[in-house]
N, C-alpha and C positions, 0 to 999 in steps of 0.2 A: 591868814591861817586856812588852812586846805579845811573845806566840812566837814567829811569826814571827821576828823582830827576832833573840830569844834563838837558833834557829836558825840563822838567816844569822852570828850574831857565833861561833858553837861551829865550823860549815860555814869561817870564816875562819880559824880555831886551830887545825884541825887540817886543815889546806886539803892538806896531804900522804895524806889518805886521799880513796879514792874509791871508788864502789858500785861497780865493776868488781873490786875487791880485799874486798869486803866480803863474808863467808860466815860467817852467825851464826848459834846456837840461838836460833831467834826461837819456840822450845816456848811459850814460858812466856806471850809476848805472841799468841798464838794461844789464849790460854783464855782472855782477859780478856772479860767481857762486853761488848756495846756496845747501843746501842738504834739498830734502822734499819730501814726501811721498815715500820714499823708495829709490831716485835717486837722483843723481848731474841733477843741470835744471840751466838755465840763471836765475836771479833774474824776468824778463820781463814774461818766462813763470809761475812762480809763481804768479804774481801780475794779469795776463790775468785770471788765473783761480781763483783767489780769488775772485774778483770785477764780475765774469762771478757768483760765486754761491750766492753772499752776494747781489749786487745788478739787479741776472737777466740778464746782457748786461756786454759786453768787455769793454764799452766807455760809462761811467756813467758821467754826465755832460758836455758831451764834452771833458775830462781830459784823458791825457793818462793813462793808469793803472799803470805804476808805479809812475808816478807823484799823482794818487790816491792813492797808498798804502801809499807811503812816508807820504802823506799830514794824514790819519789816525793817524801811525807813529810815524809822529811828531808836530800834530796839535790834537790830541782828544779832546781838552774840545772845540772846533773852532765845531765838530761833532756833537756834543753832541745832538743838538736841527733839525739835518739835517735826514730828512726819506730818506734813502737806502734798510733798510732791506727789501728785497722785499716778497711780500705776495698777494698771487693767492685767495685763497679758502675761498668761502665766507662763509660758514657757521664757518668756522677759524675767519673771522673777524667780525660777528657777537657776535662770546661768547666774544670776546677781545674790546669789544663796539666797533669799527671802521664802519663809512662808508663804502659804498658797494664798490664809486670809489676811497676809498683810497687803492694805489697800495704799500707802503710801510709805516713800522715803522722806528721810531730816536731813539739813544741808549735808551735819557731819557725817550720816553713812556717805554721802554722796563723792564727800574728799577722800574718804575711806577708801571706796571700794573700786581697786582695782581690775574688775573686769568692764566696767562702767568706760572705761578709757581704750578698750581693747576692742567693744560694741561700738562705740562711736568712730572708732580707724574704720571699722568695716561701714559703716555708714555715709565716712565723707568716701571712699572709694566709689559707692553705689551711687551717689551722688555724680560725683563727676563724669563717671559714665554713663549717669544720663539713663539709668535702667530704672522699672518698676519697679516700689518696694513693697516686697512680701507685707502682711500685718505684722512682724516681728519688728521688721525694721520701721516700719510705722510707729507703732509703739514708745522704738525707741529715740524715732524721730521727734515724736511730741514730749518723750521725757526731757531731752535734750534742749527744747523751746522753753520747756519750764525753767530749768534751770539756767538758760542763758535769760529768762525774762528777772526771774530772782536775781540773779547778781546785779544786772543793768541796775534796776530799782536800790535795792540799797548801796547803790556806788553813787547813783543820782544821776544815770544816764539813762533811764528807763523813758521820759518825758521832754520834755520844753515848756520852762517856764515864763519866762518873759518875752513877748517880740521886741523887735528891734527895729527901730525910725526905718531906716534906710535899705529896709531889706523885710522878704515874705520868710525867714525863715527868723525860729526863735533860738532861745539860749538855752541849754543846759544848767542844771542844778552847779555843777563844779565850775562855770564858766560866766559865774553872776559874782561884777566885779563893784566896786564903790559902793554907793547908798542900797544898789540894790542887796549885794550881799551881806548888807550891816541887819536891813528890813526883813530878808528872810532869816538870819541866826536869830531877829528879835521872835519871826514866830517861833521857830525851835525851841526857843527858851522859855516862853510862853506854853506851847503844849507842854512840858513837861511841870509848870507850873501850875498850870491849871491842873494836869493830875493830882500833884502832891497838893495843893492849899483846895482842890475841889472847888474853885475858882473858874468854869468855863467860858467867864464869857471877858477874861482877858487873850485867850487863843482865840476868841472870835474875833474882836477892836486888835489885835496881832494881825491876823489874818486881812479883813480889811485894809489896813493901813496897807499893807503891800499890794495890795490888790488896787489900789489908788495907784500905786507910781506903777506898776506894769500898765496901768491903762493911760496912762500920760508919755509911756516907751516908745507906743509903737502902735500899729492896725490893732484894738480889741476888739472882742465880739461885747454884742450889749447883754447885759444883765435880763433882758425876758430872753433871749435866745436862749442862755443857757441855763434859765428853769424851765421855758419849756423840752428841753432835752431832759434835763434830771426829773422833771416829773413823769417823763414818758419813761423814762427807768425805771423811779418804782414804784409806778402803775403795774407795770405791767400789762397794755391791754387786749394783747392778744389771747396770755391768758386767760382773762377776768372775763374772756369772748368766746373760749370754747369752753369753760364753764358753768355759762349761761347757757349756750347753743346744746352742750352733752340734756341740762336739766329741759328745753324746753323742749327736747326730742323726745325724752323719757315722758314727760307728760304727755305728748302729742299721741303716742305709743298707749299709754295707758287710756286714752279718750276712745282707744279703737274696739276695748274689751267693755262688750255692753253691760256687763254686770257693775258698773263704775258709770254709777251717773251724779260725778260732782257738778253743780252747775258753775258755769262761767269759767270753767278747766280748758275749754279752750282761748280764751281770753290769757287765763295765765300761762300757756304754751306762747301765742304769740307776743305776749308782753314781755317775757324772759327773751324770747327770739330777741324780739327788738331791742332790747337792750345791752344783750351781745352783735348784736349788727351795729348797734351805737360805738360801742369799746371796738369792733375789728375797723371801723370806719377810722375811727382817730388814730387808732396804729398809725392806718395804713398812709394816712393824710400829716400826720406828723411828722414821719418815715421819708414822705413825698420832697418835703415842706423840708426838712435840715436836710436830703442830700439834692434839692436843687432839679429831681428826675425822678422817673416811673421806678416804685422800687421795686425790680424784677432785674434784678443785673447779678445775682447769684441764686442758690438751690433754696436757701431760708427763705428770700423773698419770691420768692416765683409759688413755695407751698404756700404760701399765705395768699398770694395772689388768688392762687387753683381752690383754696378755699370759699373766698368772698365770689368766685368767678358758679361754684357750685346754688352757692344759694339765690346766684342773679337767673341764673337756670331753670333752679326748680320754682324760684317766684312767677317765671314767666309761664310755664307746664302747668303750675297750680294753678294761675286765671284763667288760660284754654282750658282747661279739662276740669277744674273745679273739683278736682282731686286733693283732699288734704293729706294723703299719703307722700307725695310730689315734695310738697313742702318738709313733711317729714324727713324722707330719705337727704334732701337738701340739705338740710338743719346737721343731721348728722356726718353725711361723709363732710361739711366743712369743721364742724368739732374735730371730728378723727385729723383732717390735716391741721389745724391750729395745735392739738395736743402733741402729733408728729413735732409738729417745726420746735413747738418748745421741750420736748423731750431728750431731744440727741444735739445739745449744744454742739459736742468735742466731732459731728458729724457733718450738720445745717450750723455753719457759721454767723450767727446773730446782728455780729457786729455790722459798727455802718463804713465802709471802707471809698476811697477816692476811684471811680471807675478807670476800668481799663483803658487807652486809645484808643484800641478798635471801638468801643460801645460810645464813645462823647460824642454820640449824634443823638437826642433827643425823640429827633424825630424817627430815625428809625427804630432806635429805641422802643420807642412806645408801640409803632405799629408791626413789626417782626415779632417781638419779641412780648408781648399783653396778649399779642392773637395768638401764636403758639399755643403758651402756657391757657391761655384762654378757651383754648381746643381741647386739653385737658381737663381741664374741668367739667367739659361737659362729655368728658370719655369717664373719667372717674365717676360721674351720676349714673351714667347708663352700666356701669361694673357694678355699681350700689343697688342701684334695682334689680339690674339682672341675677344678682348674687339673692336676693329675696324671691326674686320670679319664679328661677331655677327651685328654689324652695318650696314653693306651691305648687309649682305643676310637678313635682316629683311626691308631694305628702308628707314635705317634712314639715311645712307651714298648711294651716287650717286654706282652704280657699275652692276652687272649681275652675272650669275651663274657661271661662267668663272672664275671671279676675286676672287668669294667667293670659287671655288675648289682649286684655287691657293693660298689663306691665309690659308685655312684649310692643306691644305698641309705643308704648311712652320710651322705653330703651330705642328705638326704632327712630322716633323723635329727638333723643339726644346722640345718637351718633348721626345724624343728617349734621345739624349743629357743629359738631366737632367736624367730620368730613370737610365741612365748609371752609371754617375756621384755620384748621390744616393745611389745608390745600392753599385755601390764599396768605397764609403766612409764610408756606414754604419757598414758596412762591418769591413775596415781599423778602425773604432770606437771601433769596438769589440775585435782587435787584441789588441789596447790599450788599453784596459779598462782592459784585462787581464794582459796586462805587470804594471798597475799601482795600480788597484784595485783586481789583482787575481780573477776576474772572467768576461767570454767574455759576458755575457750578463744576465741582472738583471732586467728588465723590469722599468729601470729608465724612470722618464714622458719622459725626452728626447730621449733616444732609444726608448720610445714607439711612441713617435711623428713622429719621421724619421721614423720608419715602417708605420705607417698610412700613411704618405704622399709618398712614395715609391708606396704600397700599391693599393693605389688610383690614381697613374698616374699609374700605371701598369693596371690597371682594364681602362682607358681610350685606352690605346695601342690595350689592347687586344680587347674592343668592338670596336673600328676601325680597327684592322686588318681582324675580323670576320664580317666585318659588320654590328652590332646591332647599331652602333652611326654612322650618314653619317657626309657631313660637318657641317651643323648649330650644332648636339650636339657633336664635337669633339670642337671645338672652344669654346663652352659654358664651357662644361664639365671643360676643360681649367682654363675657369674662373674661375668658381665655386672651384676646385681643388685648387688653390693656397692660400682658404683660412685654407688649412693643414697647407702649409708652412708658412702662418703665426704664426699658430700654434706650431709649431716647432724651430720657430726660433724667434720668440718675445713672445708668450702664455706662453712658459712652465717658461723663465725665468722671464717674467712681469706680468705675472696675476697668475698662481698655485705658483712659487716659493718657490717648492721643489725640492729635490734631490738629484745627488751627483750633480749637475753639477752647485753649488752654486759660482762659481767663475763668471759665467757670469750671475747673478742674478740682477734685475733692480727693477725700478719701473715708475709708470706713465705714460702718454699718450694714457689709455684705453680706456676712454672715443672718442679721437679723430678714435684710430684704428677699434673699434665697431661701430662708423657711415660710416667710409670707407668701411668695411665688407656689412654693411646694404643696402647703396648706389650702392653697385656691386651689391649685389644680386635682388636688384629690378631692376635694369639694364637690368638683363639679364632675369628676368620674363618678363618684358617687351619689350625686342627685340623676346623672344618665343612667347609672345601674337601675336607680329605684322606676326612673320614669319610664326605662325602654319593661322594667315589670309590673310595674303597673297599667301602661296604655298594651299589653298583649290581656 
C-alpha cells in the first residue's frame, strides 16, 4: 500500500482529530537521522530549516518545527486552506491580486491562482539564460522553493530515511519496502494515537523501535552526534552571545558616566562579556566540530567569524593601552554582527551545507580565508571607533583634543592590523587560485575587490604617516573606507554575482545595506560640516 494512501485511510479513522488539537513529544522523532542536502542532519535540524524558508520564522504558530513538519506530513488536506507560504514583495503581491498586508499564501490559493504559473514561465526563462534576477523575480524565486519544498514533504520526498548496507546514499519515505515500511506505518499510526488517547509515549517506543532497525541498515550516526546537533538548535548560541555582549556593552557604557557609581559594575560588564564569549565560543566550536572545517565557507559564517575576530582585537588594544573603551567598542560592533547574522535568515544563510570543490582544502581554507575575513574585523573595529571619534572631535559626543588623538590613534592601530592581514591573505588567495584554478590572478570581481579595499586603507596609512590626513580625517577616512569592505565581501557576491567565486554567491538585503551605506556617509559629511565649524 503506497503511504500516502495508508495516511489518508488512518487521517479518515480518526478524522475526529486535528493538528489544531495535536500537542506531542515529538523528542524522540527529532533525533532520528535523516540524509539531506548533501549530509546526515537530526531530523529537528531539517524541520528548523524548512519551516525557517516556507514560513519565514523557526516557530510558525507557536509549534515546534518538527511537530510542524509532521503535522504537514501527516495532516495536508487539515493545510490546505492555512497561509504559511510567506511572501515579502509587494509588487509580487500585487500581480498575484493579494493585499498589501497580506503576509502569506495557503496551498489552495496557490493551485488557484493562475498568474502564479505565468511568473514562474518567466522565471525558468531568466533562468536558463543565465541572467540576474531583479528582487521581483527573486522573490518569486524563493516563493517557488517554498512551494516545491511543501509538496516534496508531504509526498515523502522531502528527506532520507533509512541508509542502506551497500551504498552512501539513503531511502526515501515512498521507497521503504518490507519490515522497514511495516515499522514506519507502526509510528504513523502511533502519532496519531497518541494524539487522540493523549498517550505520548507509545509515538516515542514507535519511534525508537524504528530507529533500531535503520541503525542495523546501514552507516548510522551515533546518538551524542545527533544531540549535540539538536542542542546546538535550540540553544541557540550565537544568539544567547549577542545578548550578553549588547547587556555588557550597555553596562560598560553606563560605568563611563560618573554620576553612576555602582560598585563592582565593572565586574558585571566583564562577567556578562564572558559569558557571551562562552556561548559565541561553542557556536563556533560546535559548528567547527559537525562540518569537519573552519566555518567560514559562506556570509552567515564568515559574520560570525568577523564578530569573535572583533573582540580578539579590542582584547588585545585593551591590554596595550589599558583603555576600557577598546574593550567596549569590541563588545559591541561583535553584538551588532552576531544580531546581523541572526536577524536576516532568508539573507545569511544559517544552515550547515557540504562544501563546495573548490573550498575541500582545509588548509587553505583556514589560512586564505580566517585571515580575509579576519582583516575585517579589525576594519570594522576601526569603523566603530572612528564612527565615535568622528563624534568627538566634531561635538557631537562630550570629549577634547586629547581623547580625539587617542581614538585616532587606536583606529590607526587597527587598520595597520587589517592592512596586514589583507595583504597576506590576498596574497595566500593568489597561491590558491593557482593551486585550484592554474592561475595566481585573473582579475575576478573578488580579487579585484580585495585589492581596492587593501588599496585604499593602504592610501589611509600612508596619508597619516605623511601627514596629509591628521586625526578627524584618519577616523573619517576609516569610515568612509569600509564601505570597500563591504564591497568585497557582500557586493561582489549579492549584488554583481559574478565570477569564479560563485560558491559564496547570495542574494537580498540590498536595499537595507544601501541605506546603511547612505546613513554612514551623511554621518560623516556632517560631523566634517560641524568639525571644519568648529576648529575655524
Amino acid at each position: 500500500m503506497n503511504l500516502n494512501k495508508l495516511f489518508f485511510l488512518i487521517i479518515l479513522l480518526l478524522s475526529n482529530t486535528t493538528l489544531f488539537a495535536a500537542e506531542l513529544d515529538v523528542q524522540a522523532f527529532e533525533h532520528l537521522a535523516i540524509q539531506d542536502g548533501g549530509r546526515i542532519k537530526p531530523f529537528d535540524t531539517f524541520a528548523r530549516e524548512s519551516v525557517q524558508l516556507i514560513t519565514g520564522k523557526q516557530n510558525y504558530m507557536s509549534k515546534n518545527p518538527t511537530e510542524l513538519v509532521l503535522s504537514w506530513l501527516f495532516f495536508p488536506q487539515e493545510w490546505s486552506e492555512n497561509k504559511f507560504f510567506q511572501i515579502k514583495h509587494l509588487e509580487l503581491k500585487k500581480d498575484l491580486n493579494l493585499k498589501k498586508e497580506d503576509g502569506y499564501l495557503s496551498p489552495a490559493q496557490v493551485k488557484m491562482n493562475e498568474k502564479l504559473g505565468e511568473i514562474f514561465n518567466n522565471l525558468d526563462n531568466l533562468n536558463k539564460e543565465k541572467k540576474k534576477l531583479n528582487p521581483y523575480y527573486q522573490a518569486a524565486q524563493r516563493l517557488r522553493n517554498q512551494i516545491f519544498l511543501y509538496n516534496e514533504i508531504i509526498s515523502g520526498h522531502a528527506f532520507k530515511l533509512v541508509p542502506q548496507k551497500l551504498s552512501h546514499d539513503w531511502l526515501f519515505l515512498p521507497e521503504l519496502k518490507d519490515d522497514f515500511k511495516l515499522s514506519f506505518q507502526n509510528v504513523v499510526h502511533n502519532y496519531f494515537s497518541a494524539i487522540a488517547k493523549n498517550e505520548p509515549q507509545i509515538f516515542t517506543q514507535a519511534v525508537g523501535e524504528f530507529k533500531l532497525k535503520a541503525k542495523s541498515s546501514g552507516d548510522y550516526p551515533s546518538d551524542n552526534i545527533l544531540k549535540i546537533e539538536v542542542t546546538y538548535n535550540k540553544l541557540r548560541p550565537f544568539r544567547m552571545a549577542y545578548l550578553f555582549y549588547f547587556l555588557s556593552g550597555l553596562i560598560f557604557l553606563l560605568s563611563f558616566r560618573k554620576q553612576i557609581k555602582v560598585k563592582y559594575i565593572n565586574y558585571i560588564a566583564y562577567g556578562s562579556l564572558s559569558i557571551g564569549l562562552i556561548y559565541h565560543l561553542y557556536g563556533f566550536v560546535v559548528r567547527s566540530w559537525l562540518t569537519g572545517r573552519a566555518p567560514v565557507s559562506n556570509m552567515y559564517e564568515s559574520v560570525i567569524w568577523v564578530g569573535l575576530g572583533c573582540l580578539i582585537f579590542g582584547g588585545i588594544l585593551e591590554y596595550i593601552y589599558k583603555k576600557r573603551f577598546l574593550i567596549t567598542a569590541a563588545t559591541l560592533m561583535a553584538a551588532l554582527c552576531l544580531f546581523v547574522g541572526d536577524s536576516v535568515p532568508m539573507v545569511l544563510d544559517q544552515s550547515i551545507r557540504p562544501l563546495e570543490p573548490v573550498l575541500r582544502s582545509n588548509f587553505w581554507l583556514t589560512t586564505h580565508v580566517l585571515i580575509i575575513t579576519l582583516s575585517y574585523a579589525a576594519f570594522a573595529l576601526a569603523s566603530g571607533i572612528g564612527n565615535y571619534g568622528i563624534g568627538v572631535a566634531s561635538g557631537i559626543f562630550s570629549g577634547n583634543k586629547e581623547k580625539t588623538k587617542q581614538l585616532a590613534l587606536y583606529v590607526y592601530r587597527c587598520l595597520q592590523i587589517g592592512v596586514l592581514l589583507l595583504t597576506a591573505g590576498t596574497i595566500l588567495g593568489g597561491v590558491w587560485a593557482d593551486y585550484s584554478w592554474g592561475r595566481f590572478w585573473g582579475w575576478d570581481p573578488k580579487e579585484t575587490w580585495a585589492l581596492i579595499a587593501d588599496l585604499a586603507y593602504l592610501a589611509i596609512l600612508h596619508g597619516r604617516f605623511t601627514g596629509w590626513l591628521k586625526d578627524f580625517g584618519t577616523m573619517a577616512a576609516s569610515v568612509c573606507c569600509f564601505v570597500t569592505v563591504i564591497m568585497a565581501w557582500y557586493g561582489v557576491n549579492f549584488i554583481l554575482g559574478v565570477g569564479l567565486h560563485s560558491y559564496g554567491f547570495g542574494s537580498g538585503g540590498v536595499q537595507y545595506v544601501a541605506a546603511i551605506v547612505a546613513v554612514q556617509f551623511t554621518y560623516v559629511g556632517y560631523t566634517w560640516w560641524r568639525y571644519k565649524k568648529t576648529d575655524q
